[in-house]
C-alpha positions in Angstrom: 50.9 141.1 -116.4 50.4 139.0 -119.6 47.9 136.8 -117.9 46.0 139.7 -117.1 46.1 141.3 -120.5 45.1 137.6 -121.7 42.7 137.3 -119.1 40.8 140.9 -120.4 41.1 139.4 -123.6 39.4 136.4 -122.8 36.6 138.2 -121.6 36.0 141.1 -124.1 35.7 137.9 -127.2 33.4 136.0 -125.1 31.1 138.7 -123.9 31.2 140.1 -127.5 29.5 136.9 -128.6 27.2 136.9 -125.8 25.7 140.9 -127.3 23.5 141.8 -130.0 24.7 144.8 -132.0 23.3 147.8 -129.8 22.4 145.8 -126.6 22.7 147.0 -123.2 25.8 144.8 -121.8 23.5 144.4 -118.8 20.6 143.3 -120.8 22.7 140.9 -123.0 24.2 139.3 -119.4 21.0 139.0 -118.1 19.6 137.0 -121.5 22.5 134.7 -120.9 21.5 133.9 -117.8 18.0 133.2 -118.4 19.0 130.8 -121.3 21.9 129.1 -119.0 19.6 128.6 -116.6 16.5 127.3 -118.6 14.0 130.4 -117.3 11.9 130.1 -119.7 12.1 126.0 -119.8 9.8 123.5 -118.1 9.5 125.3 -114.9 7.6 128.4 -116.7 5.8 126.1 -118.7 4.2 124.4 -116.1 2.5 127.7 -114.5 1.6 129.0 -117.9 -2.1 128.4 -118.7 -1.1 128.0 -122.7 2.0 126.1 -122.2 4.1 129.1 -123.8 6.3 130.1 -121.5 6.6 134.0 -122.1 3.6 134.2 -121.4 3.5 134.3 -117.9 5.5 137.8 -118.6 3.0 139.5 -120.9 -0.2 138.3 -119.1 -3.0 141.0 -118.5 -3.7 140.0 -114.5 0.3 140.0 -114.2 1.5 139.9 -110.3 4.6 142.3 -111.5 3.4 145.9 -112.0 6.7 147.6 -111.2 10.7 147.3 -111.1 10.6 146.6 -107.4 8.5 143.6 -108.0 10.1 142.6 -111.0 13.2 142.6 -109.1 11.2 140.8 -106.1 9.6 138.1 -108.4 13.3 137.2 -109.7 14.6 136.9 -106.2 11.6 134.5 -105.5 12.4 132.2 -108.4 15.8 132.5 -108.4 15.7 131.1 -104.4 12.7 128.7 -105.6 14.3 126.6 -108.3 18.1 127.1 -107.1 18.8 128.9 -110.2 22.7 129.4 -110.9 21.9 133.1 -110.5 24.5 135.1 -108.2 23.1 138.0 -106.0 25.0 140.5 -107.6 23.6 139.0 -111.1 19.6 139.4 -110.2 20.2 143.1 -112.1 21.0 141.8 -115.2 18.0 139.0 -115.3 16.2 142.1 -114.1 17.1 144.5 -117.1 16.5 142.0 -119.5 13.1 140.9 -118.5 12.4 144.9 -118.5 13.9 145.5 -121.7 12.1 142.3 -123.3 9.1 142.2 -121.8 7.9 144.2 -119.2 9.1 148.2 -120.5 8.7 149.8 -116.8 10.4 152.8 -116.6 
């Protein structure tokens, strides 16, 4: 049981580090992913016409008009570029591209 308790503990300090004060846990995971797996590194930098990677996100002829393509378009690169990126964690790169860039409802 201790190693559980410990285990819990563990988790709670480090994902409290990973959160800004008022962040969606879901958002904050997904920001951590992105910057563990260099999203917005070389590989966006190349396909940006100004070298700024963020930009591919806040284009005006951008390919992603919608959650479901959002979510499609992260799939895509994930699979491209063999991110680190778990199935079950394409939600939370999802969320925060939303919530940082994109605002679909």
């Amino acid at each position: 049981m201790w190693r559980l308790h410990r285990a819990i503990l563990l988790a709670s300090v480090a994902w409290a580090g990973v959160a800004h004060a008022g962040d969606d846990p879901l958002v904050a995971a997904g920001r951590r992913l992105l910057t563990e797996n260099d999203c917005n590194g070389a590989c966006h930098q190349k396909r940006a016409p100004n070298g700024d990677a963020a930009s591919l996100y806040t284009r005006e002829d951008a390919k992603v008009t919608d959650l479901p393509a959002l979510r499609k378009q992260v799939e895509h690169c994930v699979a491209s570029v063999g991110a680190q990126i778990m199935p079950d964690e394409i939600d939370a790169v999802v969320a925060a591209l939303n919530h940082d860039y994109y605002k679909f409802k």
